[in-house]
mmJSON file of the N, C-alpha and C atoms, coordinates in Angstrom:
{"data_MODEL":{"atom_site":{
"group_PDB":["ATOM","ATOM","ATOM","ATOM","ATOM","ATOM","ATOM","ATOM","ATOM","ATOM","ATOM","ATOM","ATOM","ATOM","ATOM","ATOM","ATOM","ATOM","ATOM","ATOM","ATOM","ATOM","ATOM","ATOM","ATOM","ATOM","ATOM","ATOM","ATOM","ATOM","ATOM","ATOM","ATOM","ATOM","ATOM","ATOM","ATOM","ATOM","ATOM","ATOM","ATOM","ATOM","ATOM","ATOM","ATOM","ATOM","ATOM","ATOM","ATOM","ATOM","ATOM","ATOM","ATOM","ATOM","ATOM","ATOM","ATOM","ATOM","ATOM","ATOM","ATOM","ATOM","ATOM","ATOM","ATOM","ATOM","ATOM","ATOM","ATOM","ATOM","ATOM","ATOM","ATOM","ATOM","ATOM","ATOM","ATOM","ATOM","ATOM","ATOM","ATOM","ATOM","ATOM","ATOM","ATOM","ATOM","ATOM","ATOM","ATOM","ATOM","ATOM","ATOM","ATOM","ATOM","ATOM","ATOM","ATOM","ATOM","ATOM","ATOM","ATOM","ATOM","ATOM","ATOM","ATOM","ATOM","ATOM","ATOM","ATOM","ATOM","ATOM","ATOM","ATOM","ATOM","ATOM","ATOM","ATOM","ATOM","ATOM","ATOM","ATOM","ATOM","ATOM","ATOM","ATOM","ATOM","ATOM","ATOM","ATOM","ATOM","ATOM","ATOM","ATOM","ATOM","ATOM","ATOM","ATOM","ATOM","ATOM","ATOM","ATOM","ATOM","ATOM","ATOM","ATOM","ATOM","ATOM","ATOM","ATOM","ATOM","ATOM","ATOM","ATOM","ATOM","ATOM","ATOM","ATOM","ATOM","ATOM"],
"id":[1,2,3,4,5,6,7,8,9,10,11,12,13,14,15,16,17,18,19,20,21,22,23,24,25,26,27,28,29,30,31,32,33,34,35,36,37,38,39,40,41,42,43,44,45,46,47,48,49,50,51,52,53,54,55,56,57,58,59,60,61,62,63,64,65,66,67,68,69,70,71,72,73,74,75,76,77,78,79,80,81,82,83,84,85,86,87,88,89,90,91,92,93,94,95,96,97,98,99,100,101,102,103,104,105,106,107,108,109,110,111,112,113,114,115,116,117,118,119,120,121,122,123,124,125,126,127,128,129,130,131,132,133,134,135,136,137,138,139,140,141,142,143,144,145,146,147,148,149,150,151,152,153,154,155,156,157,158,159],
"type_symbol":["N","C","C","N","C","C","N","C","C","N","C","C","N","C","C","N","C","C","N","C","C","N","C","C","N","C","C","N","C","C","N","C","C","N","C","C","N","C","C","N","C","C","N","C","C","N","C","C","N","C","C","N","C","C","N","C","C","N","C","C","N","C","C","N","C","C","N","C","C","N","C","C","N","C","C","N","C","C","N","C","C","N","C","C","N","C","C","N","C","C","N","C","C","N","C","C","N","C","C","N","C","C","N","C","C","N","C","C","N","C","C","N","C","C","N","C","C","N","C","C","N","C","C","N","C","C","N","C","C","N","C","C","N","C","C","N","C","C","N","C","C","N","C","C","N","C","C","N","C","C","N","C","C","N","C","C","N","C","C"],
"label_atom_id":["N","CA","C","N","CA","C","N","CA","C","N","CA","C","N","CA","C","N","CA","C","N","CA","C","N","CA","C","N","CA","C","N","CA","C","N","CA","C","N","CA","C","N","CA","C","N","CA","C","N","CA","C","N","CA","C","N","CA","C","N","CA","C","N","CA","C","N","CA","C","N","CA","C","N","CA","C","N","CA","C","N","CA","C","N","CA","C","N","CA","C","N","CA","C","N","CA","C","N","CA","C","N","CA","C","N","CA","C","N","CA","C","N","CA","C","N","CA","C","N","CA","C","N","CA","C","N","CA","C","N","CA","C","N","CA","C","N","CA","C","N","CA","C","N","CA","C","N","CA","C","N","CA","C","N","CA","C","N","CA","C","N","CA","C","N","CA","C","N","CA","C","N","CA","C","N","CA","C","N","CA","C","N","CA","C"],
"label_alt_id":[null,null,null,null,null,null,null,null,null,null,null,null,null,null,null,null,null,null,null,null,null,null,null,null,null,null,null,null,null,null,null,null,null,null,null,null,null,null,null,null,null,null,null,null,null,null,null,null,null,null,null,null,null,null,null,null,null,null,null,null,null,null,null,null,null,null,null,null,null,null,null,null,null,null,null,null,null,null,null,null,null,null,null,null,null,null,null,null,null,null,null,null,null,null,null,null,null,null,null,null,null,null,null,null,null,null,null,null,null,null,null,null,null,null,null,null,null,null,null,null,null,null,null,null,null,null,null,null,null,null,null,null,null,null,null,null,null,null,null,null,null,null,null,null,null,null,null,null,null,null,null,null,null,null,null,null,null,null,null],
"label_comp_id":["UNK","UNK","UNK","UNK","UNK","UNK","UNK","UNK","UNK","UNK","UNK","UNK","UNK","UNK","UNK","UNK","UNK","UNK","UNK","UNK","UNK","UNK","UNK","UNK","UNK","UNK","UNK","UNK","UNK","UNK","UNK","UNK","UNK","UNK","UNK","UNK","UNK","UNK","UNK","UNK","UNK","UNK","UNK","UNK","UNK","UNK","UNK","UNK","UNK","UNK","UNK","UNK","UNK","UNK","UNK","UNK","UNK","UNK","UNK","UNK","UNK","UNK","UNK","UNK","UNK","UNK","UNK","UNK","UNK","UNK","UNK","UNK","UNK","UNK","UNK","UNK","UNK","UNK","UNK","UNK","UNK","UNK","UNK","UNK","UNK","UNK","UNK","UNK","UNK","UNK","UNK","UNK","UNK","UNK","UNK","UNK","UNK","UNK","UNK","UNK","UNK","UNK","UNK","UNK","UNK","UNK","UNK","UNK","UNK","UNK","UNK","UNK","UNK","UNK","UNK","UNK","UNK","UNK","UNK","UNK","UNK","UNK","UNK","UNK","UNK","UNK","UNK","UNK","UNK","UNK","UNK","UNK","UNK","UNK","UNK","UNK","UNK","UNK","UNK","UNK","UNK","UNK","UNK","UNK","UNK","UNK","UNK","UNK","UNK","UNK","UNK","UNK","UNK","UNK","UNK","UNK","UNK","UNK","UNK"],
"label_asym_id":["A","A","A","A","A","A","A","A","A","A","A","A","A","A","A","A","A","A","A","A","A","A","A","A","A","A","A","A","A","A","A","A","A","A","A","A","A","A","A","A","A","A","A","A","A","A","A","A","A","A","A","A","A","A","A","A","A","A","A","A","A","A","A","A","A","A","A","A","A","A","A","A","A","A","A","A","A","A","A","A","A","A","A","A","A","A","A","A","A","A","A","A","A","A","A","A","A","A","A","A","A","A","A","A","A","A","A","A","A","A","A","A","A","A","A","A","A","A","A","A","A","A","A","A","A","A","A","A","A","A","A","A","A","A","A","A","A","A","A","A","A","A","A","A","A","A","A","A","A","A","A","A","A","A","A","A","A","A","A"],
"label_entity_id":["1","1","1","1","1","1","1","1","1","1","1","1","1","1","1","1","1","1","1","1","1","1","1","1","1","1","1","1","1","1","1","1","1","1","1","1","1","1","1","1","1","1","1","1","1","1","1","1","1","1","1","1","1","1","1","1","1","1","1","1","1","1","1","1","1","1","1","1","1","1","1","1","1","1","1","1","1","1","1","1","1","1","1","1","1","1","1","1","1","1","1","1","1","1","1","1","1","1","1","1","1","1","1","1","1","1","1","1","1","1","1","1","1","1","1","1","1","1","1","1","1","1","1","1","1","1","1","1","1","1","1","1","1","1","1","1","1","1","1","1","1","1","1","1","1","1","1","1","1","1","1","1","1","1","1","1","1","1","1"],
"label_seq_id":[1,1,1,2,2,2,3,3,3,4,4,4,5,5,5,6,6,6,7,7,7,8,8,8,9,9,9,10,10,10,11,11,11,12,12,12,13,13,13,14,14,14,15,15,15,16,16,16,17,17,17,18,18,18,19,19,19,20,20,20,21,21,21,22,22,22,23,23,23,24,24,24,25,25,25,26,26,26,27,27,27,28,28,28,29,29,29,30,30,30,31,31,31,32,32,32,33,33,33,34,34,34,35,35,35,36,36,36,37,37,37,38,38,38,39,39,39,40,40,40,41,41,41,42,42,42,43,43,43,44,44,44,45,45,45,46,46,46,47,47,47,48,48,48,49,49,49,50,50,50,51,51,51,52,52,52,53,53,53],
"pdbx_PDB_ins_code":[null,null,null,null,null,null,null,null,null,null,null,null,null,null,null,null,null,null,null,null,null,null,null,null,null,null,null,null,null,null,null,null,null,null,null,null,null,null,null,null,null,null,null,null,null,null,null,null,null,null,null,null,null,null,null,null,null,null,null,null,null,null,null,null,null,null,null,null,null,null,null,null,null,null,null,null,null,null,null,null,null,null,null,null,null,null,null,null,null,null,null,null,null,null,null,null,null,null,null,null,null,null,null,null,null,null,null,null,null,null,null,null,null,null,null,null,null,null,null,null,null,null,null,null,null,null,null,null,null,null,null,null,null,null,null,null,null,null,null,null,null,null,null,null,null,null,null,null,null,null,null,null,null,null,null,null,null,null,null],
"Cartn_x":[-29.978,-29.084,-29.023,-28.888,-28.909,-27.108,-27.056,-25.475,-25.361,-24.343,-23.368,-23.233,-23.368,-23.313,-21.974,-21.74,-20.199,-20.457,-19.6,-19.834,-19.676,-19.414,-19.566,-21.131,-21.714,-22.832,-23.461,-23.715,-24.247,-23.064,-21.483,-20.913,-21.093,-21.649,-21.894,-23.087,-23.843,-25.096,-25.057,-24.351,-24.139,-23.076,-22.468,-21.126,-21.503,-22.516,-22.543,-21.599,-20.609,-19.28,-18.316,-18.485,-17.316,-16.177,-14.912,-14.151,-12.934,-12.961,-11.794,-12.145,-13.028,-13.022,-12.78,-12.598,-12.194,-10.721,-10.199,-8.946,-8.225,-8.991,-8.534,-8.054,-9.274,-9.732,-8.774,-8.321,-7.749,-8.84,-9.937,-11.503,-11.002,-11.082,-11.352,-12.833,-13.693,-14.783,-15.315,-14.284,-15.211,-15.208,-14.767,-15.076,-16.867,-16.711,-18.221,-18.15,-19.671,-19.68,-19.032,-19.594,-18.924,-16.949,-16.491,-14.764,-14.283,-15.484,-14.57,-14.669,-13.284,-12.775,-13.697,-13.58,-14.405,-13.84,-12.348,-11.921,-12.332,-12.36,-12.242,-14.039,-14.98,-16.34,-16.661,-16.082,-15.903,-15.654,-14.391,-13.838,-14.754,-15.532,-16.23,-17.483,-18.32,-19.399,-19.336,-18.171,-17.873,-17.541,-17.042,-16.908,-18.515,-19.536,-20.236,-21.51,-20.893,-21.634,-21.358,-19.814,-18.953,-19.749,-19.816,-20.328,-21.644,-22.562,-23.896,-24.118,-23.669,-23.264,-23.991],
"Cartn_y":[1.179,0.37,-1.047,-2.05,-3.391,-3.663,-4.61,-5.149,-6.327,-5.804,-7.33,-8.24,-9.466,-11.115,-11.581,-12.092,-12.845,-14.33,-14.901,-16.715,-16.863,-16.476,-17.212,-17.261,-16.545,-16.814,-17.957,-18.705,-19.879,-21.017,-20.692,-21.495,-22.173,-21.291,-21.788,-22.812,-22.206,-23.22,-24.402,-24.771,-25.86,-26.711,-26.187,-26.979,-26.967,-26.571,-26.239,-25.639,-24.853,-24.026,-24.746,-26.345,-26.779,-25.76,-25.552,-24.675,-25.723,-26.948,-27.148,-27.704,-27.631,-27.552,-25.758,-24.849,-24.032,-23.908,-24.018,-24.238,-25.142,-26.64,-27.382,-26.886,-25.786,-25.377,-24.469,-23.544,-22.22,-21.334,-20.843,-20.344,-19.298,-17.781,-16.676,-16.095,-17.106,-16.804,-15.303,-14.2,-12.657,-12.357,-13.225,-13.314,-13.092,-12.252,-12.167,-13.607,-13.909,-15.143,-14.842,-13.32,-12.763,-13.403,-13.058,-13.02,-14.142,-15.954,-16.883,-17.374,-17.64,-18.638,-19.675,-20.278,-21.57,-22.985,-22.614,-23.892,-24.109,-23.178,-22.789,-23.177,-22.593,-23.004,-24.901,-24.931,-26.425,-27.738,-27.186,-27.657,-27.435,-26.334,-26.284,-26.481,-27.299,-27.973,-29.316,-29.592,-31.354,-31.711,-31.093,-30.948,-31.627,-30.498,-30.088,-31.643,-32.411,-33.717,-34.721,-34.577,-35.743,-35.712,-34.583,-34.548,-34.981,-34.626,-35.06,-36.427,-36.661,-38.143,-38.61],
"Cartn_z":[-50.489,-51.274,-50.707,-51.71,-51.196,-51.083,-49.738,-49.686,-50.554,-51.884,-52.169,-51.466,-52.195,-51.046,-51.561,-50.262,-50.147,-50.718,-50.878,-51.018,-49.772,-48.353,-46.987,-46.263,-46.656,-46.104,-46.88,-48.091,-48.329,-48.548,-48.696,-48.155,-46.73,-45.884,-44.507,-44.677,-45.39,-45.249,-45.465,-47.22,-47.7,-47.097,-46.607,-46.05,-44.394,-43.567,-42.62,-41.668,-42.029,-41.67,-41.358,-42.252,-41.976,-42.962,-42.636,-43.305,-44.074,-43.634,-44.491,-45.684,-46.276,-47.969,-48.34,-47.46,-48.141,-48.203,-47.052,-46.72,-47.662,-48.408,-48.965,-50.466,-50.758,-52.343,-52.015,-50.93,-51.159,-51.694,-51.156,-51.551,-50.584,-50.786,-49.985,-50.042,-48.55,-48.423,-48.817,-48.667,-48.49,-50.08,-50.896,-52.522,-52.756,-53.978,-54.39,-55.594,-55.637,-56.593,-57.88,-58.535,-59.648,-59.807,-58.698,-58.758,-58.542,-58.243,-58.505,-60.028,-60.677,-61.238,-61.639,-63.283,-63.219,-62.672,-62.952,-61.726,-60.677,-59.724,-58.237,-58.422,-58.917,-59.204,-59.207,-60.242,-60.386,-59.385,-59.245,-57.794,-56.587,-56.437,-55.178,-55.425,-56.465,-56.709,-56.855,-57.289,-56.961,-55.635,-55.143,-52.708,-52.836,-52.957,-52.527,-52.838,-54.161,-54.885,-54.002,-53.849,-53.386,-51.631,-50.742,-49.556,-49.561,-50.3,-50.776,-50.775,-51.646,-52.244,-53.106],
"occupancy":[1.0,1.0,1.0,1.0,1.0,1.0,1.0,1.0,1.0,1.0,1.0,1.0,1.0,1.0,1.0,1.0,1.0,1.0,1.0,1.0,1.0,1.0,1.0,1.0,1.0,1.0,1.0,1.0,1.0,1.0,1.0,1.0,1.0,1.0,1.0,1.0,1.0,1.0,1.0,1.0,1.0,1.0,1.0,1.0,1.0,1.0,1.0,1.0,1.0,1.0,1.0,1.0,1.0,1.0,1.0,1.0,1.0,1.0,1.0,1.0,1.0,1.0,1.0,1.0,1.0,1.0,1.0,1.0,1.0,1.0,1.0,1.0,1.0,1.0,1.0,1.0,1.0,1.0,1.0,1.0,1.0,1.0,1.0,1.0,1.0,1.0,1.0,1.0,1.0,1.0,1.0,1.0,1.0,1.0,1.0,1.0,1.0,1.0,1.0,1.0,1.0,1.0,1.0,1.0,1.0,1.0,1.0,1.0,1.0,1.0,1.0,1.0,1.0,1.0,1.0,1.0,1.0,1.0,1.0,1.0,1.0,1.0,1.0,1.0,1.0,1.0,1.0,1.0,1.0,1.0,1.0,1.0,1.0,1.0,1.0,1.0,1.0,1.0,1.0,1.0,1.0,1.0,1.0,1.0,1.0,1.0,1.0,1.0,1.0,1.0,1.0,1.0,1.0,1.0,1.0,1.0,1.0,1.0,1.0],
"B_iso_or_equiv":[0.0,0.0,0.0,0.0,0.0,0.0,0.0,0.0,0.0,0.0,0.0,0.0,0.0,0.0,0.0,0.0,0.0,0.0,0.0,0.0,0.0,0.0,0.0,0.0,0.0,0.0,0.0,0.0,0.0,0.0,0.0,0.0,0.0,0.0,0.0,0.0,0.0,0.0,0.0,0.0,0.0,0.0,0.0,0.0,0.0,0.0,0.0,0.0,0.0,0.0,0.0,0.0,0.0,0.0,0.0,0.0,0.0,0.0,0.0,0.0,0.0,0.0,0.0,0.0,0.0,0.0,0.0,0.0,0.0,0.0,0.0,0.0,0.0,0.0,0.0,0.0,0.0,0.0,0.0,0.0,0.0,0.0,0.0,0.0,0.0,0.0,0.0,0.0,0.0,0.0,0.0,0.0,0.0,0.0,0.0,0.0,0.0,0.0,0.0,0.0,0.0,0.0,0.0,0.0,0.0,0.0,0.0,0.0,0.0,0.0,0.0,0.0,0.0,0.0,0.0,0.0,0.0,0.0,0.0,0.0,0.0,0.0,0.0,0.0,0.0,0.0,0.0,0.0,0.0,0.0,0.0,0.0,0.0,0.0,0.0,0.0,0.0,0.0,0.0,0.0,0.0,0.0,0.0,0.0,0.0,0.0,0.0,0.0,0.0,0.0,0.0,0.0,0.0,0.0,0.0,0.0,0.0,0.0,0.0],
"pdbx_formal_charge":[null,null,null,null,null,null,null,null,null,null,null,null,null,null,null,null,null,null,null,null,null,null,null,null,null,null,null,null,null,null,null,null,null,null,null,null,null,null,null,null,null,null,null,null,null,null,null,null,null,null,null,null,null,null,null,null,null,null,null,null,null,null,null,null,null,null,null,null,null,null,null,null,null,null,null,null,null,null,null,null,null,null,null,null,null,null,null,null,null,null,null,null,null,null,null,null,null,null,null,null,null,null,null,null,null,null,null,null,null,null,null,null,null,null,null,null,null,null,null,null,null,null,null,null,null,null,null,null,null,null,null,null,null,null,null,null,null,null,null,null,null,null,null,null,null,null,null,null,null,null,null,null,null,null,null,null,null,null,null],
"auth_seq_id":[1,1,1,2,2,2,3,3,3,4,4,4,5,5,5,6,6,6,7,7,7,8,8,8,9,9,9,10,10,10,11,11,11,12,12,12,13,13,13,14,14,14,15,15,15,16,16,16,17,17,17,18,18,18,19,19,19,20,20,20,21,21,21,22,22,22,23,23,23,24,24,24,25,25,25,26,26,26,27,27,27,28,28,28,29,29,29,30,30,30,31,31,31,32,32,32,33,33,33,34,34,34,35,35,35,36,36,36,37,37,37,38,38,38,39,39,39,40,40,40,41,41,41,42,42,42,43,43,43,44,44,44,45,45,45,46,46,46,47,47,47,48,48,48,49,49,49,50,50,50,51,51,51,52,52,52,53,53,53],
"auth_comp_id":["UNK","UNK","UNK","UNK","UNK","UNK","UNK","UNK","UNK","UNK","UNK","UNK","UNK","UNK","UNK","UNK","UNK","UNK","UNK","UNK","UNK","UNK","UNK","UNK","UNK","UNK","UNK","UNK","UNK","UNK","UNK","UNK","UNK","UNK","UNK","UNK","UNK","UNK","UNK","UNK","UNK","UNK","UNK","UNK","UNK","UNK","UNK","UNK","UNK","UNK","UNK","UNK","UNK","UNK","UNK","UNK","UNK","UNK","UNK","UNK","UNK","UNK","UNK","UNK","UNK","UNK","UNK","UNK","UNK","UNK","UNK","UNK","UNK","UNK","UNK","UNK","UNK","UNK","UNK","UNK","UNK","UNK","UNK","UNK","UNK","UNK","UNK","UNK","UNK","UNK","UNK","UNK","UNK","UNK","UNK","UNK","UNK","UNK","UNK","UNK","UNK","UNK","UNK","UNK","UNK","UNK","UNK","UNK","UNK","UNK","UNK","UNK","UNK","UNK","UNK","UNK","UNK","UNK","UNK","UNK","UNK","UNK","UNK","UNK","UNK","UNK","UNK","UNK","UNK","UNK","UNK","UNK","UNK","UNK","UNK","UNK","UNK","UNK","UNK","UNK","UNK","UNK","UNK","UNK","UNK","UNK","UNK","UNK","UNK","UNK","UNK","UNK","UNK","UNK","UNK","UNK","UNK","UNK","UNK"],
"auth_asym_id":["A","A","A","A","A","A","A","A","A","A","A","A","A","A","A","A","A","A","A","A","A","A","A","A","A","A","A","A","A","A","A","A","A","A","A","A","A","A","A","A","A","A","A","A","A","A","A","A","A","A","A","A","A","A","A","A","A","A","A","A","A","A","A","A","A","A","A","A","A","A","A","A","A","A","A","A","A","A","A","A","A","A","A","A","A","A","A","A","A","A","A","A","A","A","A","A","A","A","A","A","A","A","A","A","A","A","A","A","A","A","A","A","A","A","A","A","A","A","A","A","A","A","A","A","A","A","A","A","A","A","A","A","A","A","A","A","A","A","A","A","A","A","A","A","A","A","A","A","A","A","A","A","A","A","A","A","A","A","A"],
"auth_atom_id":["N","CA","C","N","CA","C","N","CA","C","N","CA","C","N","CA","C","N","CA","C","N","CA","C","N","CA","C","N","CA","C","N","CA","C","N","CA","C","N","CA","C","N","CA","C","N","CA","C","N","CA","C","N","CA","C","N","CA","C","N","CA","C","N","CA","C","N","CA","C","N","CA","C","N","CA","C","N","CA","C","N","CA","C","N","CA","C","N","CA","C","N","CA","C","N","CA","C","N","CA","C","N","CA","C","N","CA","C","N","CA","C","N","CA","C","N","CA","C","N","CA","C","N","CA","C","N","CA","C","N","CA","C","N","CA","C","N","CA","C","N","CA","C","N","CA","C","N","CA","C","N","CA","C","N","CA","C","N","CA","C","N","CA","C","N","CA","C","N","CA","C","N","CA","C","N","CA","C","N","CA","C","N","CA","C"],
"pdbx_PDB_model_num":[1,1,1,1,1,1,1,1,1,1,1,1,1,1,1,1,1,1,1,1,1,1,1,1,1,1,1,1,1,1,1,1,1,1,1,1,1,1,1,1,1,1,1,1,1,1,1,1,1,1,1,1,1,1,1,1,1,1,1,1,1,1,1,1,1,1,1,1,1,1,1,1,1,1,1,1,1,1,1,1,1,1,1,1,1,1,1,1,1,1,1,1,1,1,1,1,1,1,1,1,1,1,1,1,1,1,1,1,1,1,1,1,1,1,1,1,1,1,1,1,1,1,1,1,1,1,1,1,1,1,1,1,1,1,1,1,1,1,1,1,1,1,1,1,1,1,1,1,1,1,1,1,1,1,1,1,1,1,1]
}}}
């Protein structure tokens, strides 16, 4: 059987484990991608533009 993926393992990547954009969003890393929200989605792809730049 294959293990379900969390959003913390490529949250780590992209954000390099900085944690306070999750802390900021209120994001519970051990969430599967399925169970976020399109806000919470939204919100944590514009972080992700805005850090980019």
């Amino acid at each position: 059987m294959h293990r379900r993926k969390m959003i913390k393992n490529t949250y780590n990547q992209l954000f390099n484990k900085n944690l306070e954009t999750a802390k900021k969003l209120n994001i519970n890393l051990n969430l599967r991608p399925q169970n976020l929200d399109f806000d919470t989605y939204y919100n944590l792809t514009s972080e992700y533009e805005n850090l980019r730049g």
